[in-house]
MIFILUM-206195 format. One record per residue: residue in three letters; x, y, z of N, C-alpha, C in turn. Coordinates in steps of 0.2 Angstrom, whole numbers, plus 5000, padded with zeros to 4 digits. Example, Ala and Ser with C-alpha at 12.3 -4.5 7.8 and 13.67 -1.06 7.14 Angstrom:
# residues 2
aa/n_c1/n_c2/n_c3/ca_c1/ca_c2/ca_c3/c_c1/c_c2/c_c3
ALA/5066/4972/5039/5062/4978/5039/5066/4984/5039
SER/5064/4989/5035/5068/4995/5036/5064/5000/5039
# end
This chain:
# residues 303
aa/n_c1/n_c2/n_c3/ca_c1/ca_c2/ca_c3/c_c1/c_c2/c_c3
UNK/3997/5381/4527/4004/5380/4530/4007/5387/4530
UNK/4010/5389/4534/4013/5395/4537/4020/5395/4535
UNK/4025/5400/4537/4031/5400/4534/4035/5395/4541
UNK/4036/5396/4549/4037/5394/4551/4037/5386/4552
UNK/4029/5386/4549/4028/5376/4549/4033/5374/4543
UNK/4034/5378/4540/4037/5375/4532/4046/5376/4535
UNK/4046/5378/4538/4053/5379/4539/4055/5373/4544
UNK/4052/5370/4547/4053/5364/4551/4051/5358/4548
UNK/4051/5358/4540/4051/5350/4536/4059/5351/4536
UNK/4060/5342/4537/4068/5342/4538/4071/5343/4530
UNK/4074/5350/4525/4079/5348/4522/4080/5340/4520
UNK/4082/5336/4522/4083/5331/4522/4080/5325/4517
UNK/4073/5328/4522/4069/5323/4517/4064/5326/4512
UNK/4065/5332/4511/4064/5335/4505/4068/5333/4499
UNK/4077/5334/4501/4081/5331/4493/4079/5324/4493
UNK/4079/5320/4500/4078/5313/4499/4069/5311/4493
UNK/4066/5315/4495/4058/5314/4489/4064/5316/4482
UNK/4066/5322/4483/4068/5324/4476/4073/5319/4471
UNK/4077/5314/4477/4080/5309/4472/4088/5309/4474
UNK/4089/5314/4480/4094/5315/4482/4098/5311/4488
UNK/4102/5308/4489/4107/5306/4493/4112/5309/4496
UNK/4112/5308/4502/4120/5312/4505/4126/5307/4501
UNK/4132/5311/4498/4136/5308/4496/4143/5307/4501
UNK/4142/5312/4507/4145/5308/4512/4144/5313/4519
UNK/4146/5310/4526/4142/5315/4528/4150/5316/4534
UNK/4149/5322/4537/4156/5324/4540/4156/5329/4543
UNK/4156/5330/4551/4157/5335/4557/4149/5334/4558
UNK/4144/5330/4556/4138/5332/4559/4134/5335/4551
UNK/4136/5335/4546/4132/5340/4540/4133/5334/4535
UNK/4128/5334/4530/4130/5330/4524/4128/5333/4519
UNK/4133/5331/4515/4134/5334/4508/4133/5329/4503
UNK/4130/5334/4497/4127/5331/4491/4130/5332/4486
UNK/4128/5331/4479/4130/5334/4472/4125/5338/4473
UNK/4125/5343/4470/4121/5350/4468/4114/5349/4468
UNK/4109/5349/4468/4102/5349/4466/4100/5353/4462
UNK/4105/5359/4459/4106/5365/4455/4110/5363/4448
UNK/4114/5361/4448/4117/5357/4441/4121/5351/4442
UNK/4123/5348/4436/4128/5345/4439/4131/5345/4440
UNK/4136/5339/4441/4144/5341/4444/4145/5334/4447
UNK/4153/5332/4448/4156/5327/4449/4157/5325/4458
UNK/4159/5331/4459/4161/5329/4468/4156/5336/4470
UNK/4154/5331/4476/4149/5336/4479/4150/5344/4484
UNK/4146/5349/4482/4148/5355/4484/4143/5357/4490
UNK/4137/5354/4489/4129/5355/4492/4130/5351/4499
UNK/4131/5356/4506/4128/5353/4513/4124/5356/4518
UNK/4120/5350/4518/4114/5353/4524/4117/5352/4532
UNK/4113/5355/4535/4116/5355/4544/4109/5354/4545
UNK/4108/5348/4548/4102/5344/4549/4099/5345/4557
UNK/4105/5348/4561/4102/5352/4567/4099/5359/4566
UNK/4103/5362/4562/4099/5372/4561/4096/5368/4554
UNK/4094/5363/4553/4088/5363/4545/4092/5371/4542
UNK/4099/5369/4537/4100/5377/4535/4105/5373/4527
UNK/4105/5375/4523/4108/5371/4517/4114/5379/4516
UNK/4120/5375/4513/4123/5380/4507/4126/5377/4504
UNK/4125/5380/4495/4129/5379/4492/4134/5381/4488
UNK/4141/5379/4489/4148/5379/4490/4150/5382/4480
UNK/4145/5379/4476/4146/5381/4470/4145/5386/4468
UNK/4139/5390/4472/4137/5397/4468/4138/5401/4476
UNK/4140/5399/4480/4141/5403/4484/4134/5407/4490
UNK/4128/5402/4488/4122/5404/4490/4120/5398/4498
UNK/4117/5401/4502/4111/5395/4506/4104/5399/4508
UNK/4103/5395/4513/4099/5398/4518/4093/5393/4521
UNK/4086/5393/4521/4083/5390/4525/4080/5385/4520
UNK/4073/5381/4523/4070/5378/4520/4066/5381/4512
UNK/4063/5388/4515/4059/5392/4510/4064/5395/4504
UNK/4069/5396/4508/4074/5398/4502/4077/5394/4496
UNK/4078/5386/4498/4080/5381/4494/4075/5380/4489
UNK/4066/5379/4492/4063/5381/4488/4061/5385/4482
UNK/4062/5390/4485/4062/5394/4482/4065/5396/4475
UNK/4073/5393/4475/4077/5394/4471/4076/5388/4466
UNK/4075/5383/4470/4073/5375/4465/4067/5375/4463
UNK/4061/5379/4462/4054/5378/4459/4055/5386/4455
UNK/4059/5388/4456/4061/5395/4454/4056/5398/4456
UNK/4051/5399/4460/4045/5401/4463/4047/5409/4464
UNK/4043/5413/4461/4041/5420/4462/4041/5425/4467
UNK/4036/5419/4471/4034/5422/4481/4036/5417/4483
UNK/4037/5420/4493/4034/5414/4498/4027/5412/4495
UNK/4024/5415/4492/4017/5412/4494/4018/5405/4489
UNK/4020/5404/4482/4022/5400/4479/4025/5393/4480
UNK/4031/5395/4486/4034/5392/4488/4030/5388/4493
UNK/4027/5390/4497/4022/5388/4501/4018/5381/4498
UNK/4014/5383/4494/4009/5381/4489/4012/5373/4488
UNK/4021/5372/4484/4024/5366/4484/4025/5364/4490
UNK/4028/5368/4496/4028/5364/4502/4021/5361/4506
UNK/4016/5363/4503/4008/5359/4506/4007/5355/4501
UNK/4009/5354/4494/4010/5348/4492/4014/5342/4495
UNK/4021/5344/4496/4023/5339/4498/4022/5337/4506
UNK/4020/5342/4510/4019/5341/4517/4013/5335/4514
UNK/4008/5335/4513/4001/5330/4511/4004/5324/4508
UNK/4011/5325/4504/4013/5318/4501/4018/5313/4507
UNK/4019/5318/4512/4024/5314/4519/4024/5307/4520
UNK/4026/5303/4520/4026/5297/4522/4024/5295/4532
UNK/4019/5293/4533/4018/5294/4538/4024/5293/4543
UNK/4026/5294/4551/4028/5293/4555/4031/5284/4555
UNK/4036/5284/4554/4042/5277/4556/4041/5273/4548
UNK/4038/5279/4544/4038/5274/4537/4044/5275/4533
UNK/4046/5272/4529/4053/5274/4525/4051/5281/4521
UNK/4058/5286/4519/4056/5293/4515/4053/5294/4511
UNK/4056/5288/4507/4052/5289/4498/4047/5283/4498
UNK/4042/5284/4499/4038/5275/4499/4036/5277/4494
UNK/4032/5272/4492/4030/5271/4484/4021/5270/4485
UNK/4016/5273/4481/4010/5273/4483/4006/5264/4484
UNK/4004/5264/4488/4000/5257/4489/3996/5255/4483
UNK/3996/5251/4479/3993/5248/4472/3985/5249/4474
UNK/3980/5250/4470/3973/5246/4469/3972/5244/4467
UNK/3969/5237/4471/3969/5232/4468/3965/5227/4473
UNK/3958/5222/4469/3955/5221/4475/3956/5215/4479
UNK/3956/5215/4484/3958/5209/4489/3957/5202/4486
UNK/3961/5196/4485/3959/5190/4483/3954/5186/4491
UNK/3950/5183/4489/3945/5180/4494/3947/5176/4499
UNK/3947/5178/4506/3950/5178/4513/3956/5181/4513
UNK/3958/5187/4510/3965/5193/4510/3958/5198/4514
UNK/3964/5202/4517/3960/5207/4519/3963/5214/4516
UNK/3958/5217/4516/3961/5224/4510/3965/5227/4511
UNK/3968/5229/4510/3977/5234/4511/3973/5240/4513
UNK/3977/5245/4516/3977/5251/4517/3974/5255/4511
UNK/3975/5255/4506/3971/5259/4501/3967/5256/4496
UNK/3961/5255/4496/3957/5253/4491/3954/5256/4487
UNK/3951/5256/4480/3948/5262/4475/3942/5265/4479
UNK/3937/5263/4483/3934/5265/4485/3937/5274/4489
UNK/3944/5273/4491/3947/5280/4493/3950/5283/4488
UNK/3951/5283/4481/3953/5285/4478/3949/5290/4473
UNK/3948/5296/4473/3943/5301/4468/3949/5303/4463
UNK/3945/5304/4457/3950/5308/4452/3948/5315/4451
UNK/3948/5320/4448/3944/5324/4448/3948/5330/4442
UNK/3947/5333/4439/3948/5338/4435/3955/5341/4436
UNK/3960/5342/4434/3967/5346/4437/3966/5355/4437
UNK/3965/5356/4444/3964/5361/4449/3971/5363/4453
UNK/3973/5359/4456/3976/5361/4461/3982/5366/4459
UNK/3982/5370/4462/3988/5376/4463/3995/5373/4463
UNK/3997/5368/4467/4003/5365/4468/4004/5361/4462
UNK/4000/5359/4458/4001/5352/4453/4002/5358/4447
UNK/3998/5362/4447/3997/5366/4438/4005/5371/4439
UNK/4007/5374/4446/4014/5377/4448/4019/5372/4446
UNK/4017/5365/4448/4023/5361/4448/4025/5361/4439
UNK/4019/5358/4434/4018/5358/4427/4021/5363/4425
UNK/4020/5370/4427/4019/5377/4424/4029/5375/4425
UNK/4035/5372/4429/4039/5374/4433/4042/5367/4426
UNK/4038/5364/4423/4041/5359/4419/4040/5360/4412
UNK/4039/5369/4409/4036/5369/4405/4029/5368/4402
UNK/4025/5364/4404/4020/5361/4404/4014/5368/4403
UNK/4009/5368/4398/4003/5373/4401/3999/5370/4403
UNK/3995/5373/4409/3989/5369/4411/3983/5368/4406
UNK/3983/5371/4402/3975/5370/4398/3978/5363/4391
UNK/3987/5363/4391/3987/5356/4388/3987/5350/4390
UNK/3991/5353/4400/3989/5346/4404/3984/5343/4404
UNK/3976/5346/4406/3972/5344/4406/3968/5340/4401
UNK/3970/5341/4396/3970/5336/4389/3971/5329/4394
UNK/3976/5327/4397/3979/5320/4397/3979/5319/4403
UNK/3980/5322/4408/3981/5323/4415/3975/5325/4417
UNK/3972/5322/4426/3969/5325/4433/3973/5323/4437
UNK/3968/5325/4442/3969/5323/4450/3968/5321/4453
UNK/3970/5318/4458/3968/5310/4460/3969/5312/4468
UNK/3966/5312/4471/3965/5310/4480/3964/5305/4483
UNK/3969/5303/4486/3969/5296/4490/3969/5294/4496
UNK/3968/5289/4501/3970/5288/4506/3978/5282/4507
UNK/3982/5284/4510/3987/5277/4514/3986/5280/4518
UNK/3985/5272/4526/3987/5272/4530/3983/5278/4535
UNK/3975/5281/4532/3973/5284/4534/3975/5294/4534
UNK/3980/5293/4530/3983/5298/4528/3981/5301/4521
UNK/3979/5309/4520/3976/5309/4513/3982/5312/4508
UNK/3984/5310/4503/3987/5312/4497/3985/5314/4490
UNK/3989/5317/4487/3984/5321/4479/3992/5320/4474
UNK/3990/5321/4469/3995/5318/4466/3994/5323/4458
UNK/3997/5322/4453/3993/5321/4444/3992/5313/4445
UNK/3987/5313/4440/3986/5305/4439/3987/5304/4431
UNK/3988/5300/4426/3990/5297/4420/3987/5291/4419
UNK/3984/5292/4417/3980/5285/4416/3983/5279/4411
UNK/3984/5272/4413/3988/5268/4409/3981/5264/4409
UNK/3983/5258/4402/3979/5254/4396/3977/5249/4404
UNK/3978/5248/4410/3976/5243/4413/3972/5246/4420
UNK/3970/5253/4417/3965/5256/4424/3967/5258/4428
UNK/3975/5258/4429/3980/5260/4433/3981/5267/4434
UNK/3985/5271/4438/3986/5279/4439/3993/5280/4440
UNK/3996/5282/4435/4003/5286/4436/4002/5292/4441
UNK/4007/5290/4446/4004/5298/4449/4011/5302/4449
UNK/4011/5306/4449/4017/5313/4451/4015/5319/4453
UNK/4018/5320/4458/4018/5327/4462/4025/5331/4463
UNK/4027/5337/4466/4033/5338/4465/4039/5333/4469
UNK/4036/5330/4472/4041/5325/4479/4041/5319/4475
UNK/4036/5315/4472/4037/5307/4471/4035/5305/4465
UNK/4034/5301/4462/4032/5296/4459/4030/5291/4458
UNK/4026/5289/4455/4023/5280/4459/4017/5278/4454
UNK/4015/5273/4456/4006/5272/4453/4003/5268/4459
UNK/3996/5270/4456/3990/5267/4460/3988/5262/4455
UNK/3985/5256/4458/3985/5250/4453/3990/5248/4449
UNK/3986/5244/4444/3992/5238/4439/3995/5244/4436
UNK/4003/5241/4437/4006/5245/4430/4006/5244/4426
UNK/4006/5248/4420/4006/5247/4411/4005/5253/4409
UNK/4008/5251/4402/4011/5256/4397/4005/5260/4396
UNK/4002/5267/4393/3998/5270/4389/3999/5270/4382
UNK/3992/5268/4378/3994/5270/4370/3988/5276/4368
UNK/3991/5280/4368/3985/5284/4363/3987/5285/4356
UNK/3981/5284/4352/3979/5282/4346/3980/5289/4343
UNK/3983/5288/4337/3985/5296/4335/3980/5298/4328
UNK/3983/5304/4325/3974/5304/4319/3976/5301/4314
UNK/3981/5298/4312/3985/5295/4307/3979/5289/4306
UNK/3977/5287/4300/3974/5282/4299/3972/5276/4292
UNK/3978/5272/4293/3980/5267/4298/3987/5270/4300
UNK/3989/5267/4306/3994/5269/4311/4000/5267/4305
UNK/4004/5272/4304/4010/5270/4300/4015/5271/4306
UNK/4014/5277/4310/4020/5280/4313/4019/5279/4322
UNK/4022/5276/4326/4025/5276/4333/4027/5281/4338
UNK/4027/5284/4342/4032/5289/4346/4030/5285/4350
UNK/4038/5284/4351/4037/5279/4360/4042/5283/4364
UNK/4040/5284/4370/4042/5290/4376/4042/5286/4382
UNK/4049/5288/4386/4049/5284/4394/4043/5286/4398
UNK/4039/5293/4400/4035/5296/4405/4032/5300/4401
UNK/4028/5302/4404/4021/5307/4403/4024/5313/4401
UNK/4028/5315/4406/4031/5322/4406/4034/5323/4401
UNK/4039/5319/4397/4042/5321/4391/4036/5319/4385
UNK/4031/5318/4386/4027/5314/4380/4023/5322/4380
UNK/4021/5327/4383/4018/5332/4386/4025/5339/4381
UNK/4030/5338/4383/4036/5341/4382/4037/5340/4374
UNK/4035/5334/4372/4036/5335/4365/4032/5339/4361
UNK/4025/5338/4363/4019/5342/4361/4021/5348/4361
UNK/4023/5350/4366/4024/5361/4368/4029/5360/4365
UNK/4036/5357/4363/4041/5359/4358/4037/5360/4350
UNK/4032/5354/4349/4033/5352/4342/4038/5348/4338
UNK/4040/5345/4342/4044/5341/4338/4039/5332/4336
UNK/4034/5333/4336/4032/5328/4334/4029/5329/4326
UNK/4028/5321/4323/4026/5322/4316/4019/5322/4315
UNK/4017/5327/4309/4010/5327/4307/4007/5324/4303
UNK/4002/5323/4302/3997/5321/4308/3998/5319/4313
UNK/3997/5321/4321/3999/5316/4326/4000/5309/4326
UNK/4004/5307/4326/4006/5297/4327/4003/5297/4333
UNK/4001/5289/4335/4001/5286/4340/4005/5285/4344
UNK/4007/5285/4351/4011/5286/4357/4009/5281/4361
UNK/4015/5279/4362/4018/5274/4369/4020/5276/4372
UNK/4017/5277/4379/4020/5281/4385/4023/5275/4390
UNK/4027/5273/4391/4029/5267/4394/4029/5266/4400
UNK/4028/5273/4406/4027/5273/4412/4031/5270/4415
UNK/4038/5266/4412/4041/5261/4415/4044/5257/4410
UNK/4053/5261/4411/4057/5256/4407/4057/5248/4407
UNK/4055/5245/4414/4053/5240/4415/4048/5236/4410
UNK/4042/5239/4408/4038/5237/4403/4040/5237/4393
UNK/4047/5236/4393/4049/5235/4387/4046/5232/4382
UNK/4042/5225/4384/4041/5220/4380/4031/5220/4381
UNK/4030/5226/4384/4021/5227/4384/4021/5231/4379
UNK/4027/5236/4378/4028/5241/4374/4032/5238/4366
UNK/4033/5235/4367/4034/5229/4358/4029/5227/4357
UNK/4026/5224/4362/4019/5221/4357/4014/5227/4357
UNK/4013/5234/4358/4011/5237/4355/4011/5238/4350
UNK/4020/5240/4349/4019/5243/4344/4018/5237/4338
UNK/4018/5233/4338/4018/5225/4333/4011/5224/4332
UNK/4006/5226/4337/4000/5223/4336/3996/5230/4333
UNK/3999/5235/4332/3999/5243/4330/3999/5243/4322
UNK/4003/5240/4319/4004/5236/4310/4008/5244/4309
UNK/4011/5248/4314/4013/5252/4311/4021/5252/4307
UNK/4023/5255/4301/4029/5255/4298/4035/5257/4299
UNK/4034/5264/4303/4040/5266/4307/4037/5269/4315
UNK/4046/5268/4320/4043/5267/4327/4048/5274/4327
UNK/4049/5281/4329/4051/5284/4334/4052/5282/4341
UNK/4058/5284/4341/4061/5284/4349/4062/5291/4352
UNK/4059/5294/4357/4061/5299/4361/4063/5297/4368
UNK/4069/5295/4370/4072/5291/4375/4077/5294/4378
UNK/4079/5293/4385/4083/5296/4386/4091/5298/4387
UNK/4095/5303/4387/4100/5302/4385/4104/5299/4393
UNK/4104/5292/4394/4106/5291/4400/4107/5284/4398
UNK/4110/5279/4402/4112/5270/4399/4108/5267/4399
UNK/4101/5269/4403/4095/5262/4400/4092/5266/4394
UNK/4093/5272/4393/4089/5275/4386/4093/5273/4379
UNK/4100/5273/4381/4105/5270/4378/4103/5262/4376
UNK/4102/5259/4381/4100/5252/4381/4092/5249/4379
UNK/4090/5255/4380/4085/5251/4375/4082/5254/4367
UNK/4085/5260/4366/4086/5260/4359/4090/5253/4356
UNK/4095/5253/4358/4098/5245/4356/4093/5240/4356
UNK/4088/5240/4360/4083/5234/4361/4078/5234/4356
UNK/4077/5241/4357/4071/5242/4352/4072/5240/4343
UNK/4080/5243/4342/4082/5242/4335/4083/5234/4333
UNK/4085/5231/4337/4085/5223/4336/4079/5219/4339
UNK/4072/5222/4341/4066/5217/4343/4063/5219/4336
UNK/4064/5225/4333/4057/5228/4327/4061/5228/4321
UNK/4066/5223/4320/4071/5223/4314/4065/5221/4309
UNK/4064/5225/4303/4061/5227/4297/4056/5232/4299
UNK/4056/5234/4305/4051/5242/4305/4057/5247/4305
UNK/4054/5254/4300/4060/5256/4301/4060/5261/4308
UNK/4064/5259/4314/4067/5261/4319/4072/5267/4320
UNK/4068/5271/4323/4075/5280/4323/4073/5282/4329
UNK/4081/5284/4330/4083/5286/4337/4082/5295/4335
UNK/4078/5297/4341/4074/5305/4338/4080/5307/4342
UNK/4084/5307/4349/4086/5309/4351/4091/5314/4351
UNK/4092/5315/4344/4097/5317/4341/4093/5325/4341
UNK/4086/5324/4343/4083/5333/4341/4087/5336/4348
UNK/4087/5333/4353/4087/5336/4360/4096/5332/4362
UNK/4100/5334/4359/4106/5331/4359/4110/5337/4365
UNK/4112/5334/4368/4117/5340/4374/4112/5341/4380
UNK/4106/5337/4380/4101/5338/4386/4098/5329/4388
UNK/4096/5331/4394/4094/5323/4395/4089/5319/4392
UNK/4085/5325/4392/4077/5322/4388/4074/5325/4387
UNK/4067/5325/4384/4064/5329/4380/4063/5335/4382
UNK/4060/5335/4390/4058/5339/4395/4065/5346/4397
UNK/4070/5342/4396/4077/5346/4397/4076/5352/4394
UNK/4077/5346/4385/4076/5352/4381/4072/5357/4379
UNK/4065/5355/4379/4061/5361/4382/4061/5368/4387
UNK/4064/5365/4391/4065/5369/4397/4071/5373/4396
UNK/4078/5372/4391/4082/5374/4387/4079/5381/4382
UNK/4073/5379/4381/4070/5384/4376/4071/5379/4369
UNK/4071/5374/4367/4071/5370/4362/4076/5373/4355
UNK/4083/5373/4360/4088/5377/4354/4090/5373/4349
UNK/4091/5375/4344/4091/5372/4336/4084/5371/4331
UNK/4079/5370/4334/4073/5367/4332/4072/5373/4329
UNK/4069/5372/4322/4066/5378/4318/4059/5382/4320
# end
């Protein structure tokens, strides 16, 4: 990809993978909450004829390489490049919705006919790629601990090829993440990895991979390594209780988020495992959303 091809992905559907919404749109431009920090009323508007952003907070715009640039905090063009050929490869083909969600593997039931993506188009392979290990490097993350837990996964939909990180869950399934999306390939379900502790007395249960990762590079976990539930999906609450119950461990760590479902199901958790003792970690990384945050923070307070 060239600087001019990258400058013709529409703004648009860049914040839209990143999770962004126009908050309302007026003269022909629409306007966002910041993609740069918080904030209450929206200050961020793109002009979707010139593909050209600015932002009203800091006083900054400019093109698509720019935005980039400033959002992966990227070095060079050539870096920022590198994530836009990520997400160019992760595009949702022509007349499909923005954010689609990866097509499941899963094999056809007898007289079904195969969906668009099948495992046979699915390879994993070692975590290599430039745009995934830049993406990690951009989450704190180092490549030689992602590789522990993380590869790579190249796919087909729809005849279209995509790559991803993949995260392997207990039912053969693929958490995948790239800078643009998030999704899974096959069944969802939670991951347990088995820690050195033995017999398991201790738990760390985490919403996603990246803060389970994030804890690691802080150090905020206890020693010996405990056993971890990576939930992959707040939705999976009750895969992740019988974990940890069929686990005979004594106490459960929570590293959850600081947000209303994080809120809610630390509540769920302390009244499903009444007589283990259950502790809300969240108090390490207080003033930041999650684990990841705080890392990214520089992990202030931690000894």
């Amino acid at each position: 990809m060239n600087t001019q091809q990258a400058k013709r992905i529409p703004l648009q559907e860049i914040l839209a993978r990143l999770g962004h919404r126009p908050a309302k749109q007026a003269r022909g431009e629409l306007w966002y909450l910041s993609p740069f920090r918080p904030e209450a009323a929206p200050s961020f508007k793109i002009n979707p004829a010139r593909n050209v952003w600015y932002d009203f907070g800091e006083g900054v715009g400019g093109n698509v390489l720019d935005f980039v640039m400033r959002f992966h905090r990227a070095g060079s063009v050539a870096e920022a490049l590198a994530h836009l050929a990520a997400f160019d490869q992760a595009r949702c083909p022509p007349g499909a919705p923005i954010a689609p969600q990866p097509v499941a593997v899963v094999a056809p039931k007898p007289g079904q006919r195969p969906g668009p993506t099948t495992p046979s188009e699915a390879t994993v392979e070692p975590l290599r790629h430039r745009a995934l290990t830049t993406y990690l490097a951009d989450r704190g993350i180092p490549r030689d601990l992602a590789r522990r837990y993380l590869e790579e996964i190249h796919y087909r939909r729809d005849g279209k090829a995509y790559f991803a990180l993949s995260f392997r869950n207990d039912s053969g399934g693929y958490e995948l993440r790239n800078p643009y999306f998030k999704g899974t390939l096959g069944p969802k379900d939670i991951t347990l990895l088995r820690g050195k502790a033995t017999p398991t007395s201790t738990i760390a249960v985490f919403e996603g991979f990246i803060d389970f990762l994030s804890a690691v590079v802080a150090g905020v976990l206890p020693r010996p390594g405990p056993t971890v539930v990576v939930m992959n999906s707040t939705a999976l609450k009750d895969k992740a209780l019988a974990a940890i119950r069929e686990s005979g461990a004594s106490r459960v760590d929570l590293y959850l988020d600081h947000d209303r479902s994080g809120r809610e199901l630390t509540a769920s958790f302390a009244q499903e495992l009444a007589g283990l003792d259950v502790v809300d970690r969240s108090g390490l990384y207080a003033g930041h959303k999650d684990v990841n945050a705080y890392l990214l923070a520089g992990f202030p307070g931690h000894p």
